[in-house]
N, C-alpha and C positions, 0 to 999 in steps of 0.2 A: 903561354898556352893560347893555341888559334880559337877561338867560338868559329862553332858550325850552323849557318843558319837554318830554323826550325825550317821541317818539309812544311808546306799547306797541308791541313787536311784534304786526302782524295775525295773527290764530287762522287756524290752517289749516282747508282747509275741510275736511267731514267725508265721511268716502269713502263711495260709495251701497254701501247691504246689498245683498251677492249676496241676487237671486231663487231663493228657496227651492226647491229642485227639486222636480219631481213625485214624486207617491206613486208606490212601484210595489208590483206583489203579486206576491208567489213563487207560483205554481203550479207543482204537482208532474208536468203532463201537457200536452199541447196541446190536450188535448178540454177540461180544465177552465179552461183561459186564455179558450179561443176562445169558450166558453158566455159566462162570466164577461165577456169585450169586446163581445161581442153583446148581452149584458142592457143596456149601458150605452151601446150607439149611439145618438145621435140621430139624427132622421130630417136626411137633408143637404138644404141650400140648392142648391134648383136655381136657377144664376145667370146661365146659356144658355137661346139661344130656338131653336126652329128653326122657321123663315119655312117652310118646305115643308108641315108639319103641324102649324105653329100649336101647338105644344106648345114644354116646358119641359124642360131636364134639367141635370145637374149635371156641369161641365167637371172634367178628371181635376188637376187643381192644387186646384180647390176638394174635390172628393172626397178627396186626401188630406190636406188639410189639415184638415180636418173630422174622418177617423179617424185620424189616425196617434198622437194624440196618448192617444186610449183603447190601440192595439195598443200601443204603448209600455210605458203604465203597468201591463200585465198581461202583462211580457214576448216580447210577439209583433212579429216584422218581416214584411214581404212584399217581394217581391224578382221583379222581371218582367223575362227577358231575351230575347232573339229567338233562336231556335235552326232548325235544322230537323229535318225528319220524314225516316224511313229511307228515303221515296222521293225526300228533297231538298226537298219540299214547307215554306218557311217558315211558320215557324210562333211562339207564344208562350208561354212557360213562363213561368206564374205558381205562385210557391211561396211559402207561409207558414209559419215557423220560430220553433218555440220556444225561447228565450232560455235557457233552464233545465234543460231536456234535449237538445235536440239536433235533437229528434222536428220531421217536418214533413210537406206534405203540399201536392200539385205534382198542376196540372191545365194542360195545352196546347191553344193555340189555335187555331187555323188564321189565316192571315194572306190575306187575298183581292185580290191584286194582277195588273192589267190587261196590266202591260207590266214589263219589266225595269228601271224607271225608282226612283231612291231618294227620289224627292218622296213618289212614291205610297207605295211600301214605309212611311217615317218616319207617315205620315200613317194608314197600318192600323196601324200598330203602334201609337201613340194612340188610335186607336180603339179596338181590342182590349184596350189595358190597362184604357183605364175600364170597359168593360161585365167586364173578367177581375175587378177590385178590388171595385167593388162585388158581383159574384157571388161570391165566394167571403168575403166580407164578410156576404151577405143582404143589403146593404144597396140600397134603391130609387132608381136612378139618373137614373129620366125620367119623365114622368107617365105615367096609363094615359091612353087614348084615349078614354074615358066608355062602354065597351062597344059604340062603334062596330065594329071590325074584331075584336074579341075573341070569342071564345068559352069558356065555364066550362069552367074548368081542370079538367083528367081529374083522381082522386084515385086513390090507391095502391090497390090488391086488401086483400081478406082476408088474402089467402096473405102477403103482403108485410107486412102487421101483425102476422100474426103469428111473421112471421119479425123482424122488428125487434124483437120483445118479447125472441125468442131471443137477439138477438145482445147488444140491452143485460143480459141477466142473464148471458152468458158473460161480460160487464165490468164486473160489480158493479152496473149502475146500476139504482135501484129505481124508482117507478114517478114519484116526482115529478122525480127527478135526468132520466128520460127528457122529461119536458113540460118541462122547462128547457132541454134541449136543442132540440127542438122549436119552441117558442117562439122560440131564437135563429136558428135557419134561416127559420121561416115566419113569423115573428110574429106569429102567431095566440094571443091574451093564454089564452086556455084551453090550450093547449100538447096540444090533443088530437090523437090520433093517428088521428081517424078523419077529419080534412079537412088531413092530407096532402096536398099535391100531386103528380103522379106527378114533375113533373121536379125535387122537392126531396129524393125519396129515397133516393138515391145518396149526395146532400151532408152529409144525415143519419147515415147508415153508417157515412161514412167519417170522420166526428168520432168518432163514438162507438168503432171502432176505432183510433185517432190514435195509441194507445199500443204498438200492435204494428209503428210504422213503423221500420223498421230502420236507424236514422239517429241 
């Protein structure tokens, strides 16, 4: 009778390496997280068309998925719920929170609905959040129009520059930590304060305050 030599036991297989987790960065404030995530946005993938004006813009699944992964890594959430206004008026509260302090900063949107109907309602409230996300993001959500319907953006006063100069020195920020700022609201690569837009300087403010938010 032949003997047949015993097989080896077969080698187990070898267990796949956990994916490394992302970096993240401690930031001590929401103004310096939100700079810091804004330096590092890419411009997003418009991956929508729209047939009416022949233009391009970018659907709110691909919008966050495009930033959520920078807010993360610099401690930042956002968080959009539908609420209403003291007259009853629905409306959408989008807020962004830092991970690290606490601190955030909450801006509502009106909700513009025809009829009492929850198709329409669900359907502005997706509306709403992507144009809420990307604006409170800066980030550019649809093309422009090649200055067909457009007209040149008003820019802030004097008076308002120089009140910004005020309020970054009541917060320490000196004159490049302010064109950093700057820069991440308007992306304008010179970060100057003299081509402001009037409707970014509110959004500007209210970063550079972030840390007096009582939260």
């Amino acid at each position: 009778m032949t003997e047949t030599a015993a097989k080896p036991p077969a080698k187990p297989e070898p267990k796949p390496k956990p994916e490394p987790k992302p970096e993240r960065v401690v930031w001590p404030s929401l103004a310096a997280a939100l700079v810091a995530a804004q330096g590092e946005m890419e411009p997003v993938t418009k991956d929508q068309e729209n047939p009416h004006y022949k233009s391009k813009f970018v659907s709110l699944d691909k919008l966050i998925e495009q930033t959520r992964p920078v807010l993360l890594k610099h401690g930042l959430a956002v968080t959009q719920l539908p609420c209403v206004s003291e007259l009853g008026a629905p409306m959408l509260r989008t807020t962004v929170i830092h991970g690290g302090t606490g601190e955030r900063l909450e801006a509502d949107m009106p909700l513009f609905v025809s009829s009492q109907n929850m198709q329409q309602l669900g359907s502005a409230i997706t509306y709403a959040r992507r144009y809420a996300w990307a604006a409170v993001l800066g980030v550019a959500s649809e093309e422009d129009d090649d200055g067909n319907t457009t007209v040149p953006a008003k820019l802030i006063t004097d008076a308002q520059r120089k009140r910004l100069f005020a309020i970054a020195k009541e917060h320490n920020l000196d004159e490049a930590q302010l064109r950093d700022v700057v820069y991440g609201v308007t992306r304008d690569k010179t970060g100057s304060t003299k081509t402001i837009p009037s409707d970014k300087y509110d959004q500007i403010v209210e970063i550079i305050r972030a840390d007096e938010v009582p939260f």
